[in-house]
RODO-2510 file (C-alpha; in nm, 4 decimals, decimal comma):
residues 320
     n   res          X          Y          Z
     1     x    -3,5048   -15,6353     9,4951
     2     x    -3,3435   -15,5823     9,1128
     3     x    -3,0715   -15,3290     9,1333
     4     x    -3,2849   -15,0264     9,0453
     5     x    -3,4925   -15,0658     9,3133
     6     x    -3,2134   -15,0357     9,5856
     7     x    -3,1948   -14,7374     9,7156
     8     x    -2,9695   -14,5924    10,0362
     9     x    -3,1235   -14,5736    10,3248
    10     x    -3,2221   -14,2406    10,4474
    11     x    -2,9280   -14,0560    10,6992
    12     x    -3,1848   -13,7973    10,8639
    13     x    -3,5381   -13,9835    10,9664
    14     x    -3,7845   -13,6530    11,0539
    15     x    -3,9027   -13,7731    11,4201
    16     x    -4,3037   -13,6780    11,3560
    17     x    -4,3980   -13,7641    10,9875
    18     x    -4,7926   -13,6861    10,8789
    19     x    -4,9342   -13,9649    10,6567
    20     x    -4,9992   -13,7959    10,3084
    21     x    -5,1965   -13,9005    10,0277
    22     x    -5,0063   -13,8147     9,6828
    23     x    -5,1310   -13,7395     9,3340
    24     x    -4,8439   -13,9151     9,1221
    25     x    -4,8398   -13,8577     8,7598
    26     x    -4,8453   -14,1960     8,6088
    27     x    -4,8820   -14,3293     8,2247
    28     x    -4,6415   -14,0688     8,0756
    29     x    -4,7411   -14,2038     7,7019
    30     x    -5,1252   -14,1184     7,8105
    31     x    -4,9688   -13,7568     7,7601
    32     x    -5,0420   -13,5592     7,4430
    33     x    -4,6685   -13,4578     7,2185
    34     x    -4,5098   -13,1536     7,2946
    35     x    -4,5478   -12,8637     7,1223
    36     x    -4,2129   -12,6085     7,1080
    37     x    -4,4628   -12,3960     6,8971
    38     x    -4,6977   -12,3054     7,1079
    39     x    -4,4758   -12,3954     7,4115
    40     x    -4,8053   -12,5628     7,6126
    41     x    -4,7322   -12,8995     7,8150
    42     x    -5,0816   -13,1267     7,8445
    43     x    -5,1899   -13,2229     8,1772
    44     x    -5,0909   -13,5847     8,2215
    45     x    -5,3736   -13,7738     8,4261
    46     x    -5,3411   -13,8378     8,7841
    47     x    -5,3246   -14,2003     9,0142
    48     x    -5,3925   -14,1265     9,3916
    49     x    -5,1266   -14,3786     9,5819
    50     x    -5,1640   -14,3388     9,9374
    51     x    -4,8264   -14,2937    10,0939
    52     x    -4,8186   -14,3208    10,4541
    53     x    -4,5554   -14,2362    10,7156
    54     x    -4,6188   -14,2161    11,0755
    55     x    -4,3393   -14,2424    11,3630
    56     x    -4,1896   -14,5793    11,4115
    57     x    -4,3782   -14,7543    11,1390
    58     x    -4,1719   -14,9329    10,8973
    59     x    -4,2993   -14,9532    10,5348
    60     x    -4,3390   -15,1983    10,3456
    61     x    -4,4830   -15,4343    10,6390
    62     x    -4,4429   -15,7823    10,6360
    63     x    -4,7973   -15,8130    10,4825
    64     x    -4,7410   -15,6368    10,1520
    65     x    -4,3456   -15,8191    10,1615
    66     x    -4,5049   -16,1751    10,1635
    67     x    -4,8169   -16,0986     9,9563
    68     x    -4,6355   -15,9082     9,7018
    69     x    -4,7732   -15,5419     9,7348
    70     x    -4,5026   -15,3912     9,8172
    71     x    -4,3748   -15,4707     9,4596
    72     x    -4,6547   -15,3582     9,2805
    73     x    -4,6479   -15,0469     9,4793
    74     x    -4,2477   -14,9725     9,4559
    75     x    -4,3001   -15,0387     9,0902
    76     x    -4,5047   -14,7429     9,0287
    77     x    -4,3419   -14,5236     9,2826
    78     x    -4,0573   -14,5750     9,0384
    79     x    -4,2923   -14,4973     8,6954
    80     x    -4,4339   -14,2029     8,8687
    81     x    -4,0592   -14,0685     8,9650
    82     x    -3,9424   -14,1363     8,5693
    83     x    -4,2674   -13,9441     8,4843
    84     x    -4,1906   -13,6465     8,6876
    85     x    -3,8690   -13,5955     8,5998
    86     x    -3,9391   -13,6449     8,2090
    87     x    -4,2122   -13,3761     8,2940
    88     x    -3,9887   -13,1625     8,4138
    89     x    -3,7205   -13,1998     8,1816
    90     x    -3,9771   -13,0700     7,9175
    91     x    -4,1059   -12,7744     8,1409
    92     x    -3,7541   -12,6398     8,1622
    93     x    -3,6626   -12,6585     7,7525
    94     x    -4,0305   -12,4973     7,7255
    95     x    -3,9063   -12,2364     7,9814
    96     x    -3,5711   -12,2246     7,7701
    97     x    -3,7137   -12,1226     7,4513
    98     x    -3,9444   -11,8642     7,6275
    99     x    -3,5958   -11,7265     7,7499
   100     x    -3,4523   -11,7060     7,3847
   101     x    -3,8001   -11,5647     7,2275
   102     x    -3,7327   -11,2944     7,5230
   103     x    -3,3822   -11,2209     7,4511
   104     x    -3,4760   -11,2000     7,0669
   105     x    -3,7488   -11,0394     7,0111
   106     x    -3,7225   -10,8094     7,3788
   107     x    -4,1024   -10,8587     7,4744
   108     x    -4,3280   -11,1275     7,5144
   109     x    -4,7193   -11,1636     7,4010
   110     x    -4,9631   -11,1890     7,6391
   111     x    -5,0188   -11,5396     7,5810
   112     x    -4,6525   -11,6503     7,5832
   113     x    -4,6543   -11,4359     7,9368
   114     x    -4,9396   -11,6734     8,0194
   115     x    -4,7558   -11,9927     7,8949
   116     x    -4,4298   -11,8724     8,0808
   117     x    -4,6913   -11,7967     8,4153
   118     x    -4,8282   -12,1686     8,3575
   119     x    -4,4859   -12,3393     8,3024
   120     x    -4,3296   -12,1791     8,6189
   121     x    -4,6267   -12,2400     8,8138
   122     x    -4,6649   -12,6297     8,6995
   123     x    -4,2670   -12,6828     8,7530
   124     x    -4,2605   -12,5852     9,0897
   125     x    -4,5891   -12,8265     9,1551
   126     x    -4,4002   -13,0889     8,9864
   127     x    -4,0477   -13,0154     9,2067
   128     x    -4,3193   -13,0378     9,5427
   129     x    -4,4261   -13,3960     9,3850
   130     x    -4,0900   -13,5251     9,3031
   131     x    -3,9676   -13,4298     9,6901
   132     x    -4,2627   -13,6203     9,8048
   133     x    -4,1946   -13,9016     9,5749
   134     x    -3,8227   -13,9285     9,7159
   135     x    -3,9035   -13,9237    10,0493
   136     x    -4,1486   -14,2241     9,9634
   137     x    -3,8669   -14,4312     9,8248
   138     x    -3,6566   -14,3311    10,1173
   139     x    -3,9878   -14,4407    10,3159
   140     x    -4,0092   -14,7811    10,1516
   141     x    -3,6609   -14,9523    10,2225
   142     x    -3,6297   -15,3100    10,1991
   143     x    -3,4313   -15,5075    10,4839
   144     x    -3,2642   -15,8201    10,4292
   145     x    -3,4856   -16,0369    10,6504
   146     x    -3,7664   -15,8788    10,3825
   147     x    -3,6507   -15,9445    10,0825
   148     x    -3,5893   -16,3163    10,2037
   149     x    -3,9343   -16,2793    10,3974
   150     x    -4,0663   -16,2162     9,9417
   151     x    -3,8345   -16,5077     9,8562
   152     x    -3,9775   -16,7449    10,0270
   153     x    -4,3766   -16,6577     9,9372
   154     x    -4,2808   -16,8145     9,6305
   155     x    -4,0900   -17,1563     9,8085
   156     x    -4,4354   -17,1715    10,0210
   157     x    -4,6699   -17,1364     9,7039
   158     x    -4,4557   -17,4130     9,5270
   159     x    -4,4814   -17,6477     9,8214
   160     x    -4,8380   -17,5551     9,8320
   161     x    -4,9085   -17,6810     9,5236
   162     x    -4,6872   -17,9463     9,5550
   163     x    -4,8696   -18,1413     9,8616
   164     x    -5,1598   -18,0834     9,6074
   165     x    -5,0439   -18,2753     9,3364
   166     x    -4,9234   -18,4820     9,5238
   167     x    -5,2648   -18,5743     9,7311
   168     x    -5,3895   -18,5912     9,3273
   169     x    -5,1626   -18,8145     9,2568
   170     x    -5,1779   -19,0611     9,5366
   171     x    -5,6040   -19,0535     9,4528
   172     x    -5,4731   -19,1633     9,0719
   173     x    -5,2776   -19,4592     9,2343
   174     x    -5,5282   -19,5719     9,4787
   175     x    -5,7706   -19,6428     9,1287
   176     x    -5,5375   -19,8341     9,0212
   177     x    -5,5110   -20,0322     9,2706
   178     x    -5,1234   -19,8351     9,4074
   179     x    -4,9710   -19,6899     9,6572
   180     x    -4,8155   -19,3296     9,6458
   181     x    -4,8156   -19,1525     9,9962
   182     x    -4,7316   -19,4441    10,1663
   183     x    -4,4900   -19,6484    10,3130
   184     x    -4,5149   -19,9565    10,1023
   185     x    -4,4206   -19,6856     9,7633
   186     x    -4,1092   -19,9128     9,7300
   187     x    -4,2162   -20,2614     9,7870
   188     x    -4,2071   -20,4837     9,5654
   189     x    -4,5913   -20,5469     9,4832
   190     x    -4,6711   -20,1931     9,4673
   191     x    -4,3521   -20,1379     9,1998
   192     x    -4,5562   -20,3951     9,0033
   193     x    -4,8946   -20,2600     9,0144
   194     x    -4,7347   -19,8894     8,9468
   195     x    -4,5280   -20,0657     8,6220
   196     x    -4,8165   -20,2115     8,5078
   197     x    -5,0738   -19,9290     8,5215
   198     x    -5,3336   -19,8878     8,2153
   199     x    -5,6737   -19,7967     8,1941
   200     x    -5,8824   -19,8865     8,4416
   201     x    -6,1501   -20,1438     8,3054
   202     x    -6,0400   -20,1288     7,9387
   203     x    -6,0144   -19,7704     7,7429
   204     x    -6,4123   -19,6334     7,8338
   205     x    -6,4537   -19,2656     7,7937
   206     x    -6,4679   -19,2175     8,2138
   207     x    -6,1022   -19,4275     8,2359
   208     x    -5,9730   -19,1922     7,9819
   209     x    -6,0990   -18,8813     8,1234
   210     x    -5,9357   -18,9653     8,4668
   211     x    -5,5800   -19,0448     8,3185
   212     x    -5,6281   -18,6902     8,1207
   213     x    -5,7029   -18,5171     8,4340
   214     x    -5,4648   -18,6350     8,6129
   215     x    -5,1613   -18,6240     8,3452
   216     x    -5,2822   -18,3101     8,1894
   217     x    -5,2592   -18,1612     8,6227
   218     x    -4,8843   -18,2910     8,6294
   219     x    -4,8410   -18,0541     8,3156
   220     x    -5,0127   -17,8004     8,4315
   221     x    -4,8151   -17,8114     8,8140
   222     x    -4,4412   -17,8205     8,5708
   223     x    -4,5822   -17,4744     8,3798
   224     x    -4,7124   -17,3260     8,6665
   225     x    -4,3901   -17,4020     8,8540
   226     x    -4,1842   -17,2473     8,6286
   227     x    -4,3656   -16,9527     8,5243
   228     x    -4,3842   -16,8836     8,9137
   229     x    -4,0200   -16,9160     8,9500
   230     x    -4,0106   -16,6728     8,6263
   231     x    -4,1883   -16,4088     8,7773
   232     x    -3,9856   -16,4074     9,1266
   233     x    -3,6341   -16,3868     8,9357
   234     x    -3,7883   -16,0764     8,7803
   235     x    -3,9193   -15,9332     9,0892
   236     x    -4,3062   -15,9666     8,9663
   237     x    -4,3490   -16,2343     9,1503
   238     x    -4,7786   -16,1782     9,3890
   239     x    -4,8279   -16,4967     9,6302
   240     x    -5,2197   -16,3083     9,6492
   241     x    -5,2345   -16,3346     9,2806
   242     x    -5,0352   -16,6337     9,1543
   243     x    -5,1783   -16,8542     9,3813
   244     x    -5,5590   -16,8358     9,2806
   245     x    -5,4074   -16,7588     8,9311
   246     x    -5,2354   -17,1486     8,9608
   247     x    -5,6034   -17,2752     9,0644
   248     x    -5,8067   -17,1304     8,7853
   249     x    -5,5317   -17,2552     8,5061
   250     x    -5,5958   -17,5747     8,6688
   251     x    -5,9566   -17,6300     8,5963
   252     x    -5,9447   -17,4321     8,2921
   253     x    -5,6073   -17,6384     8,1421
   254     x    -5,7316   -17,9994     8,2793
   255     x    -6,0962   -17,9501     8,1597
   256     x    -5,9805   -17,8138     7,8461
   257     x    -5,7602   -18,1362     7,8074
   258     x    -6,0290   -18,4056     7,8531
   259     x    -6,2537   -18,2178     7,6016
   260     x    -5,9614   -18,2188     7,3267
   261     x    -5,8811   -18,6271     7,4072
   262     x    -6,2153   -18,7236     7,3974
   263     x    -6,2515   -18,6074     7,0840
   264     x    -5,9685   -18,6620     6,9399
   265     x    -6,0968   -19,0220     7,0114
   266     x    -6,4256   -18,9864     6,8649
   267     x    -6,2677   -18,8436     6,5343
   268     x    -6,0219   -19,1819     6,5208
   269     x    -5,7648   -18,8976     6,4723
   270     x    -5,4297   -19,0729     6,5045
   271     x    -5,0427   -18,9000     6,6151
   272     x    -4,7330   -18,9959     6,4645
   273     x    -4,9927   -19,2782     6,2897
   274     x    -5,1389   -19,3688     6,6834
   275     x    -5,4790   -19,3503     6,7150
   276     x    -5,6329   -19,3381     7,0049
   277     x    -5,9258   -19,6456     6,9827
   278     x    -5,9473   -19,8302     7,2562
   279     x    -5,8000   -20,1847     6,9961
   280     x    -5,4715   -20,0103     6,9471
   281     x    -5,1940   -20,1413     7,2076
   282     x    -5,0470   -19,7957     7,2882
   283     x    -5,3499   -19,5796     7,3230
   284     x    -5,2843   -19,5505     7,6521
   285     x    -4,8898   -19,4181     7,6300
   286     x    -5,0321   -19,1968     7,3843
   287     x    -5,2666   -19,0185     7,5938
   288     x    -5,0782   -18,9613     7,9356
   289     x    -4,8842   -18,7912     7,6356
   290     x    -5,0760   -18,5904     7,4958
   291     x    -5,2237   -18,5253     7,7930
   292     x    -4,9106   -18,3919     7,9357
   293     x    -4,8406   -18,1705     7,6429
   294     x    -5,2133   -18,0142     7,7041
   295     x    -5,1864   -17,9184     8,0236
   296     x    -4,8374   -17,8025     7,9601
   297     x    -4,9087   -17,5601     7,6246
   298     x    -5,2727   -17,4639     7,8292
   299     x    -5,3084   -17,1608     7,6550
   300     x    -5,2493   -17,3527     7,2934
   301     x    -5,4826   -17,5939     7,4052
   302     x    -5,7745   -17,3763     7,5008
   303     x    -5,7192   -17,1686     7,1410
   304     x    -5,7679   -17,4952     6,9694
   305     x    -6,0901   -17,5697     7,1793
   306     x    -6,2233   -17,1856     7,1023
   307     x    -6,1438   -17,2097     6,7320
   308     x    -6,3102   -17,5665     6,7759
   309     x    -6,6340   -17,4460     6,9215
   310     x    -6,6172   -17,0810     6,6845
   311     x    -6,6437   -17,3312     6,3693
   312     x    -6,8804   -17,5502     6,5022
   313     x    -7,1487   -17,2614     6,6323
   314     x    -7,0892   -17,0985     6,2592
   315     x    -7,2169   -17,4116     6,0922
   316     x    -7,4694   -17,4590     6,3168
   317     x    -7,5584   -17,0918     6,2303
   318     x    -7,5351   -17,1715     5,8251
   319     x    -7,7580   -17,4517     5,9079
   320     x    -8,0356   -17,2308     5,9824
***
């Protein structure tokens, strides 16, 4: 956990605990400003987070650990504490300048008596919540064997992902006529046949589409990678939601690659004065390239294919 997240562990545990369901006050800038004039706080909307404690049951389990709940969860624990006590902060100046008004002016109105009613009444529902919200972060303590336990979601994820790309891989080889997952990866025919790949059958539009799949994957897997590895060193790190998140930027990044290739090829448009038609001798280097660089920049990509197909429905629109 980051340093603000490590807190000590409680001295006293209560041996019978109920399990409690708290209203924390989240989204602080969903409040309306402060008034000093007519001293009234606005009601700041409410998030349920069910809190439980029960003898002998340690929080977080090993479930939300490895999935990455318990992150999501001690992350708004945390917002809801820095709400309450900014809340209460504000209560007490209100409360202040009701003091002063009092020692000025030696009697309140009735609706200053009914603002100074209201602000007692709310501060001591807000002290309640801020005593539950402590003994939830007391609750929620993180053991070493747990915060390796997170760690490593994100080592099994990569690994994951890795046997996957690498199974891709070895089904790129085998089309060429290679060897990848195999023992013969270093002999000397299969060196030759993996020096000498190209596209299979000359450049036709289904060769190219499989050495954009497969290069624009590879850039894909490096992004993914590191944007995973991203996310754990800032504790934000979900193996339940990175890991479907890796295979829908898959099919989304790949696809969106093969669309921009192909036509880039039917245009003739050229890179760095390379085209890619099928006559010119590196067409091929050129589009494990750019292939690369699509899958890698997916988001890039898939604006350029959007602004693509925006122009191309408003002609078609104009046409009409």
């Amino acid at each position: 956990m980051s340093e603000s997240h490590n807190l000590p562990a409680p001295k006293d545990k209560p041996a019978d605990r109920e399990a409690t369901a708290l209203a924390l006050p989240l989204d602080p800038e969903s409040a309306e400003e402060f008034s000093s004039q007519d001293l009234t706080i606005a009601a700041v909307s409410a998030r349920i987070i069910p809190v439980t404690t029960k003898p002998n049951h340690s929080r977080p389990t090993l479930i939300e650990v490895f999935t990455g709940q318990a992150i999501d969860v001690i992350d708004k624990i945390f917002q809801a504490h820095e709400t309450t006590d900014k809340l209460i902060l504000e209560l007490r100046e209100a409360q202040e300048q009701l003091d002063k008004l009092l020692h000025k002016n030696g009697s309140l109105s009735e609706e200053q008596r009914q603002a100074s009613k209201h602000n007692v009444e709310r501060l001591a529902q807000l002290e309640r919540i801020r005593k539950h919200i402590g003994a939830a972060l007391t609750t929620y303590q993180w053991t070493p064997g747990k915060i390796w336990l997170y760690q490593w979601s994100l080592v099994l994820l990569l690994i994951l992902c890795g046997i996957a790309q690498a199974c891709f891989i070895e089904i790129y080889c085998r089309w060429h006529g290679a060897y990848f997952l195999s023992l013969d990866l270093f002999t000397p025919d299969n060196i030759n046949r993996l020096s000498t790949i190209t596209f299979v059958n000359g450049a036709t539009t289904l060769s190219m589409a499989g050495e954009v799949l497969t290069w624009s994957s590879l850039g894909v897997w490096a992004q993914q990678s590191y944007a995973m590895t991203v996310a754990m060193v800032q504790r934000r790190f979900r193996f339940a939601d990175h890991g479907p998140l890796y295979i829908g930027v898959m099919m989304r990044n790949t696809s969106v690659a093969a669309a921009i290739v192909i036509l880039l090829r039917l245009s003739k448009f050229s890179v760095f004065g390379v085209s890619l038609d099928s006559t010119n001798p590196l067409a091929f280097d050129t589009t494990i390239g750019i292939s690369f660089l699509l899958g890698f920049f997916g988001d890039d990509a898939y604006r350029i294919l959007t602004n693509f197909k925006n122009r191309l429905m408003k002609g078609t629109e104009e046409s009409k």
